[in-house]
C-alpha positions as CSV (number, residue, x, y, z in Angstrom):
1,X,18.1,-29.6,7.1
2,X,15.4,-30.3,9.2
3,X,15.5,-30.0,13.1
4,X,14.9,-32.5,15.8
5,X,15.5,-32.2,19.4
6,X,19.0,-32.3,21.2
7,X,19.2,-35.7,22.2
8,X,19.1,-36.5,18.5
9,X,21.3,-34.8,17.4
10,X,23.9,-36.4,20.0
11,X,22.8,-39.9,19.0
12,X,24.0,-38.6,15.7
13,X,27.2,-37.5,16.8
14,X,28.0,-40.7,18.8
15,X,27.3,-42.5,15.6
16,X,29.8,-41.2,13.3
17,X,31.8,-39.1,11.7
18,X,34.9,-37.5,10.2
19,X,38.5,-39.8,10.0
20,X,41.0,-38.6,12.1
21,X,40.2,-38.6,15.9
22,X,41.9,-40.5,19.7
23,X,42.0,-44.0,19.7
24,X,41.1,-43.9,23.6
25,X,38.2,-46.0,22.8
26,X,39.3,-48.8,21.0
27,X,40.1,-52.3,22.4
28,X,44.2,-53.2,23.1
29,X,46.7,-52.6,21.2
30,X,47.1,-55.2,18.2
31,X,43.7,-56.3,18.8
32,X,42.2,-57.9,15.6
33,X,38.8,-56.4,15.8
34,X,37.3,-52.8,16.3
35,X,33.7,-51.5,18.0
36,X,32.1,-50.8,15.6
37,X,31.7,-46.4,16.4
38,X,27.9,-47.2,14.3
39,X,24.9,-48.4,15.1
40,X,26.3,-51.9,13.5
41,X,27.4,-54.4,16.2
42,X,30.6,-55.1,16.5
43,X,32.5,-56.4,13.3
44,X,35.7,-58.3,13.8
45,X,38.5,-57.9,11.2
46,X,41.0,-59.8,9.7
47,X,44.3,-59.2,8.2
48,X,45.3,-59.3,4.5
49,X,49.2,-59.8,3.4
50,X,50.6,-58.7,0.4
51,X,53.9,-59.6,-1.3
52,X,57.3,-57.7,-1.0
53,X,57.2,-55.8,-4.1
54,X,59.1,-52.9,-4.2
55,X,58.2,-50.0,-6.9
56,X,60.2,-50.1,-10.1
57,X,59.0,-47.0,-11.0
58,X,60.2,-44.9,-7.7
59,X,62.7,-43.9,-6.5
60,X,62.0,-44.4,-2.9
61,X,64.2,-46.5,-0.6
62,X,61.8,-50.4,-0.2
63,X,62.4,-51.7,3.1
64,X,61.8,-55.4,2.8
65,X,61.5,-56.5,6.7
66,X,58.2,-55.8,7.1
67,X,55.4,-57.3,9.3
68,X,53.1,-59.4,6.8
69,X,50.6,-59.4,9.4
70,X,50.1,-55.2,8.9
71,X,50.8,-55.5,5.3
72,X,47.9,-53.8,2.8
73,X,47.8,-52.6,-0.4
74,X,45.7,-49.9,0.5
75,X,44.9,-48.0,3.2
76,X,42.5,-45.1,3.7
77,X,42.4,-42.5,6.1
78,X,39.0,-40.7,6.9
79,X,35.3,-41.7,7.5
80,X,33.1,-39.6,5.3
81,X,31.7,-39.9,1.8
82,X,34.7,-39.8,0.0
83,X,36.5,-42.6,2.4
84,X,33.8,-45.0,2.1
85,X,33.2,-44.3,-2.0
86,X,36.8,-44.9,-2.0
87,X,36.6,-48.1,0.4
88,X,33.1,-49.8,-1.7
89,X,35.1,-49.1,-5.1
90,X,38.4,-50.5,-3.9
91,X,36.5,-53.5,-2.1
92,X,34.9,-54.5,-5.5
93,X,37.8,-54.8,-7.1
94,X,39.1,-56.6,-4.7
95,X,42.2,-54.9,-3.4
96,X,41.2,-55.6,0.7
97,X,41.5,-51.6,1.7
98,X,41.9,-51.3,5.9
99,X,40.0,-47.6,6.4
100,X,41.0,-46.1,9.5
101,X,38.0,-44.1,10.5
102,X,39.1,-42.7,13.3
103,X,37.2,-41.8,16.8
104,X,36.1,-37.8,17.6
105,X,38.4,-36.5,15.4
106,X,38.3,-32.8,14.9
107,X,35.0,-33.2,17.7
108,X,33.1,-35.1,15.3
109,X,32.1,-38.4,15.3
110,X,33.1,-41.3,12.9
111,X,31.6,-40.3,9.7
112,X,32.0,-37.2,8.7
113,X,30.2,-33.3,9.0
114,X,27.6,-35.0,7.3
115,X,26.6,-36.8,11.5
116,X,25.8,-33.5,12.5
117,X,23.1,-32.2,10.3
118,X,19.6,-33.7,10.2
119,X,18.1,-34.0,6.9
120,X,20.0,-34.6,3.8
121,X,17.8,-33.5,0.9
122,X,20.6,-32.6,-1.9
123,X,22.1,-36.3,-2.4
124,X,21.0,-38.0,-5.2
125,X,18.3,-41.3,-4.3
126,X,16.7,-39.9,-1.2
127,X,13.8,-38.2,-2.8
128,X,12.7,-37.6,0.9
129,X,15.9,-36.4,2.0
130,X,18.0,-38.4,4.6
131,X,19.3,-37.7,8.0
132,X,23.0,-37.1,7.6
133,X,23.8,-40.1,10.3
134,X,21.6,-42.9,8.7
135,X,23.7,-41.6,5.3
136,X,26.9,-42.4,6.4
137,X,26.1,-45.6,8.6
138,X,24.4,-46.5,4.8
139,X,28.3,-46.3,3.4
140,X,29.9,-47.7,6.4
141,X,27.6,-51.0,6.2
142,X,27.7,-50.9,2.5
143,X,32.1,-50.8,2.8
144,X,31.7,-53.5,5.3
145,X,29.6,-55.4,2.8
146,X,32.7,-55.7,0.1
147,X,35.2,-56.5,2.6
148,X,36.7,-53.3,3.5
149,X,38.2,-53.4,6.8
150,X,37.3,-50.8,9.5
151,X,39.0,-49.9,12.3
152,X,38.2,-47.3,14.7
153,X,41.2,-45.8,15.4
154,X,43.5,-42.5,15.2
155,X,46.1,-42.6,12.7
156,X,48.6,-40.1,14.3
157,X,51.1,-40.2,12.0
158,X,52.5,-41.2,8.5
159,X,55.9,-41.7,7.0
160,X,55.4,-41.7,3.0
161,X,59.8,-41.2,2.8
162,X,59.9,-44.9,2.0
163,X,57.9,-47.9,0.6
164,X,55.9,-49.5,1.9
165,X,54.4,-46.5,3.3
166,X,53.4,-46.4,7.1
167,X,50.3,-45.6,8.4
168,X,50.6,-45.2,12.6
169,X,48.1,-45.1,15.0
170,X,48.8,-45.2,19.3
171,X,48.3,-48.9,19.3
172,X,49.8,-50.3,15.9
173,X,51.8,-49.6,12.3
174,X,50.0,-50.6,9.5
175,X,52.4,-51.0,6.3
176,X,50.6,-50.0,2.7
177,X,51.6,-50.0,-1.0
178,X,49.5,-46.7,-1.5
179,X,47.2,-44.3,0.9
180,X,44.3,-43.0,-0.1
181,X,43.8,-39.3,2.2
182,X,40.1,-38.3,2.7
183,X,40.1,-36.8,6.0
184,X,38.1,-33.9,5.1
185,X,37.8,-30.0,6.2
186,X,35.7,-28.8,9.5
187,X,34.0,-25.6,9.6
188,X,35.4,-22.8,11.9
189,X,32.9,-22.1,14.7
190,X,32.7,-19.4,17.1
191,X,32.0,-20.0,20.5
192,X,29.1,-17.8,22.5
193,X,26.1,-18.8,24.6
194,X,23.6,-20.8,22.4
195,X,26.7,-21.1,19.9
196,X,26.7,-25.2,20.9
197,X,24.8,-28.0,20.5
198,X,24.3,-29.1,24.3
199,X,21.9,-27.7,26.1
200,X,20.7,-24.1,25.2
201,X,22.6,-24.5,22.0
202,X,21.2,-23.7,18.9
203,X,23.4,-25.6,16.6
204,X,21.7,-27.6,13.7
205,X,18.5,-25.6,15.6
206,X,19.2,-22.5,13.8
207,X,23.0,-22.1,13.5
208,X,24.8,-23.4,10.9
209,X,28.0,-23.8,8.8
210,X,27.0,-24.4,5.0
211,X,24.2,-22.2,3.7
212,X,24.4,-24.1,0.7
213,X,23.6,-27.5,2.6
214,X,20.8,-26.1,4.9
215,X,19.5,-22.5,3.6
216,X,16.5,-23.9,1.8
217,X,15.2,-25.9,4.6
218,X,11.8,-24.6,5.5
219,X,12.6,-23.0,8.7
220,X,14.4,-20.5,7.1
221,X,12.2,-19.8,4.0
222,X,10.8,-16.1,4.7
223,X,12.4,-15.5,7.9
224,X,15.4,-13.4,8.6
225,X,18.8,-14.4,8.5
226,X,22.3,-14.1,9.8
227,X,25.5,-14.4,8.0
228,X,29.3,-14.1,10.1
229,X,32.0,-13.7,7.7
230,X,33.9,-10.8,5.8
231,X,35.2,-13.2,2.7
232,X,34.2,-14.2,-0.6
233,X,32.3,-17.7,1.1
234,X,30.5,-15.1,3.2
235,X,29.7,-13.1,0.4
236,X,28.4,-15.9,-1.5
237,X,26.5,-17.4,1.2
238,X,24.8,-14.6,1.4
239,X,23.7,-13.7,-1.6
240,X,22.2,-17.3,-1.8
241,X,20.0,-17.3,1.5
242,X,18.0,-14.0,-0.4
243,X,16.4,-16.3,-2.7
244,X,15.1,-17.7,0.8
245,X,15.0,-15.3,3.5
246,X,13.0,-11.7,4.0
247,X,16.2,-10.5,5.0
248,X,19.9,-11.2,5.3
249,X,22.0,-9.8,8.1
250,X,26.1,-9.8,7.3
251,X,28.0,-9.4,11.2
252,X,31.2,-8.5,10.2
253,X,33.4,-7.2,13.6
254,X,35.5,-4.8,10.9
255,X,34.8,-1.5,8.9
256,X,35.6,-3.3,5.4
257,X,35.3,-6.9,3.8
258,X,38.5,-8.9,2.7
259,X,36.2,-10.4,-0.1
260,X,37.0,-9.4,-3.8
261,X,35.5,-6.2,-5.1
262,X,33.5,-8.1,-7.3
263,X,32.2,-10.1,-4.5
264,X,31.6,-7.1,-2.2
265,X,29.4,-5.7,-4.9
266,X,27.1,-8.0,-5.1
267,X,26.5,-8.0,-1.4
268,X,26.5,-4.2,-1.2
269,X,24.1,-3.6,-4.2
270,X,21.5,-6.3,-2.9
271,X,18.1,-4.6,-1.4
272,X,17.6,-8.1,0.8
273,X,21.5,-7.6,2.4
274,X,22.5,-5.3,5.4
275,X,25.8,-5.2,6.4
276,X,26.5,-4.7,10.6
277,X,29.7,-3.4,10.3
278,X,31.7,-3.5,13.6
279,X,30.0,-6.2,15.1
280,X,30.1,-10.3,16.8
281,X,27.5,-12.0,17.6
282,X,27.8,-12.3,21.4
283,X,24.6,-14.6,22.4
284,X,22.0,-16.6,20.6
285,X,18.5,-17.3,22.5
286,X,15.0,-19.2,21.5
287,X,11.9,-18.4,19.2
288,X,9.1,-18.7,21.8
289,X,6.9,-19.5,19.3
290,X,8.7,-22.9,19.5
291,X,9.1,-23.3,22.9
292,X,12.9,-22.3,22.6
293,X,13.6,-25.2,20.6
294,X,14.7,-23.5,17.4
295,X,16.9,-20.0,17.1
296,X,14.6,-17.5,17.7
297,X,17.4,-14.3,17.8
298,X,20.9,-13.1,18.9
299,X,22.4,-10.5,20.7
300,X,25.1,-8.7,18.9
301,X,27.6,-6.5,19.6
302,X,29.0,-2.9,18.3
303,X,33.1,-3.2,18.7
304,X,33.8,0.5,18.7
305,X,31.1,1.7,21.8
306,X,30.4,-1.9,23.3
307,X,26.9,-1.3,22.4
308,X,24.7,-4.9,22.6
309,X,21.1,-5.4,20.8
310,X,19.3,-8.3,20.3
311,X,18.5,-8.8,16.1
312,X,15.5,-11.1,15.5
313,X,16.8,-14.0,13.4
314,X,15.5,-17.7,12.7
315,X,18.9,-18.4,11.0
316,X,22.9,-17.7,11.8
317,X,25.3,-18.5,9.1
318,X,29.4,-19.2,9.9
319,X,31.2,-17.9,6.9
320,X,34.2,-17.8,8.5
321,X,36.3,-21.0,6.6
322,X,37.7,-24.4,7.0
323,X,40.0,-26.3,8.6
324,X,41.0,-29.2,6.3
325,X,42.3,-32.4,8.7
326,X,46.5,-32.3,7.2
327,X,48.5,-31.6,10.7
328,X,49.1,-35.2,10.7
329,X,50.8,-35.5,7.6
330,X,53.8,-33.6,9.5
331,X,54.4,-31.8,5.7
332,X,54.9,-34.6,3.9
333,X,52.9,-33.9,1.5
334,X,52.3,-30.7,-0.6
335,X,50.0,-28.6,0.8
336,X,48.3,-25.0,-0.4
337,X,48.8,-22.0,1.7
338,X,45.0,-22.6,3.4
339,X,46.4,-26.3,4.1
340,X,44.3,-28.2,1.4
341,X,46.1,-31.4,-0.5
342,X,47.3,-30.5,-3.7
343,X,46.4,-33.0,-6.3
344,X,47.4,-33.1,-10.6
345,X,44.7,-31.3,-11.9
346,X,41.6,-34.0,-13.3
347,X,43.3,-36.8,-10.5
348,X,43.4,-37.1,-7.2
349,X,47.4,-37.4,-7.3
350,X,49.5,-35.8,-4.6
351,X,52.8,-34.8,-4.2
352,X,53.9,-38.1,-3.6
353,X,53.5,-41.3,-5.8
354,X,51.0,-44.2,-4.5
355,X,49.4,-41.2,-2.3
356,X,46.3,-40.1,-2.9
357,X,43.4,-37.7,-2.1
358,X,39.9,-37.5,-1.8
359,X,36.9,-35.2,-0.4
360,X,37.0,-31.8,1.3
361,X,40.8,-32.2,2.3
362,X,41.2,-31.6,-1.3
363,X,38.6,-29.4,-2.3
364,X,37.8,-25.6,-0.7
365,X,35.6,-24.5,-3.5
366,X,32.4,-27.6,-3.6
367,X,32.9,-29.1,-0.2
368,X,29.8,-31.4,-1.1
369,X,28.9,-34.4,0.2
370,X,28.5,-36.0,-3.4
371,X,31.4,-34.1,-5.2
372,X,33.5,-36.4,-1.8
373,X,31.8,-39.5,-3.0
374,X,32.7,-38.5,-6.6
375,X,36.6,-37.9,-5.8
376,X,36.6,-41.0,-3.5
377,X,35.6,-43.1,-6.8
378,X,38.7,-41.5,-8.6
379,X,40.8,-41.9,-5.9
380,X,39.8,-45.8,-5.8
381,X,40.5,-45.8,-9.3
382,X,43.7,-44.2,-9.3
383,X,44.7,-46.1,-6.8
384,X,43.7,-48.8,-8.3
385,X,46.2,-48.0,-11.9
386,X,49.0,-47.5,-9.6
387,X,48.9,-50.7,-7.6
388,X,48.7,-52.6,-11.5
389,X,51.6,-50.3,-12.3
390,X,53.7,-51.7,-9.5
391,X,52.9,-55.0,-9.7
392,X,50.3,-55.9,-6.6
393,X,47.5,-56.1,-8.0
394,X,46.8,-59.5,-8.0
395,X,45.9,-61.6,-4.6
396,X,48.4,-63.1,-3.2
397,X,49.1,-65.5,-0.1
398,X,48.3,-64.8,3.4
């Protein structure tokens, strides 16, 4: 990750981002065409029909007075890698998927987590690395490109009780022989001053939420660093940022991790870790080196006396979990007990046939912007078996 000033880092977040998000700035309801939330101009988007052909595999009620006019054979939810992998593979083989990207969902931008980091240096082609926002406005133009629809609005709700399944947004119902879920995971941030990424925020400038992603960019290498976080991911983050910082820093605002033993001794018997136990980061401030443009240190504070110190650090880590993007899925689909999609082991099969998912709102171990495009493919594919299974595969009149 490589960092640039604020005001690009909000072009990238205006660009795009992650699937889910208010539909407050899309055109009227039942309009035919979407703004395009990229730097593409606006695209205008037409409808596919499909026939009425119920499932003789399921046992879901059909309802057969549908709206041709909303009728898909695929729809896909979300905006990041995994959508659009899902989108160019399902385009190609020419099954017309409508991908509902969504608008500020979860605070992000169409297009996933990837909009608001700068460079991209771990995905495979970009020998130079890649700003996250060009990445993804790559996939959107490459979806648009096989036909995929887009439209850039908040599906709400779903009802997957009866086929064909319906996907809802505030301004229409779209009606779909099978889903494809890729809605993703956002990282758990803490709020303080220099926490954002306005002004006199030090996000993407020094504060970030994947060690893994952005640890080995240069303006960490040798520097001390900052991990928040009392679990395993905390642990593991930062045991990886020794083989680049002088020093690593573990803020923990209890007396004791939660993280496995195993886990905990690694940390503890590291000569590059110090744990500060009963302590939060209450403030972050600029290196003036820079000119305050990058993290320079934060203020932190004991729990127990209400002590506060400042602790010179060029990096500051959140290790403190996910948030996968299910509340709109009302439980209708079988969830673990962090919230994550289940899916049949070596698929990307939920609990419910013809529904499928893909990316980070699936996965809670890689979270990785190429093992989304990776389950996006299989979820195309999958998707693909299952719509031959029930009989709609082939085109059919509009």
């Amino acid at each position: 990750m490589r960092f640039c000033p604020n005001k690009l880092f909000t072009k990238a977040r205006n660009l795009i981002g992650i699937g889910l998000a208010s539909s407050a700035a899309v055109s009227a309801a039942g309009a035919s065409s979407s703004t395009s939330s990229s730097a593409d101009t606006s695209s205008t988007y037409t409808t596919t029909t499909t026939s009425d052909s119920p499932s003789s595999t399921s046992s879901f009620p059909v309802d057969s007075s549908t709206d041709d006019d909303q009728r898909r054979k695929l729809c896909i939810i979300g905006s990041g890698p995994a959508a659009h992998t899902a989108a160019i593979y399902a385009a190609r083989a020419e099954l017309r998927p409508v991908l509902f990207e969504g608008w500020m969902a979860n605070g992000v931008a169409p297009g996933g987590q990837l909009t608001t980091t700068t460079d991209v240096e771990n995905f495979p082609g970009f020998p130079d690395g890649v700003s996250g926002s060009d990445l993804m406005d790559r996939c959107r133009r490459q979806s648009l490109r096989f036909g995929a629809e887009i439209i850039t609005e908040t599906v709400s709700k779903v009802d997957f009780s009866k086929r064909p399944f319906r996907i809802f947004t505030d301004s229409r119902t779209v009606l779909a022989d099978a889903v494809i879920v890729a809605t993703g995971a956002v990282a758990r941030r803490l709020s303080f001053d220099g926490a954002g990424d306005g002004p006199g925020g030090f996000w993407n400038r020094g504060i970030s939420a994947c060690a893994v992603c952005d640890g080995a960019a240069p303006i960490f290498r040798n520097r001390p660093l900052a991990v928040i976080g009392g679990g395993d991911s905390a642990m593991e983050e930062a045991n990886f940022l020794t083989k680049f910082g002088s020093k690593v820093y573990i803020i923990h605002r209890r007396d004791n991790f939660r993280a496995s033993k195993i886990m905990q001794g690694r940390v503890l018997k590291n000569p590059k870790i110090e744990v500060l136990w009963n302590s939060e980061v209450v403030g972050a401030y600029g290196d003036e080196k820079s000119g305050g443009r990058v993290l320079g240190g934060i203020k932190v504070k004991n729990v127990v006396n209400d002590d506060v110190f400042d602790l010179k650090v060029n990096g500051l880590f959140f290790a403190i979990g996910h948030e996968p993007a299910t509340k709109f899925l009302n439980g209708q689909l079988e969830l673990d007990p962090d919230g994550y999609i289940v899916t049949k082991p070596g698929t990307t099969m939920t609990s419910v046939k013809g529904v499928f998912a893909a990316g980070d709102v699936q996965d809670k171990k890689y979270r990785q912007a190429v093992t989304a495009a990776g389950t996006g493919c299989m979820a195309a594919l999958d998707a693909e078996h299952y719509l031959q299974e029930i009989g709609t595969h082939e085109d059919t009149s509009s």
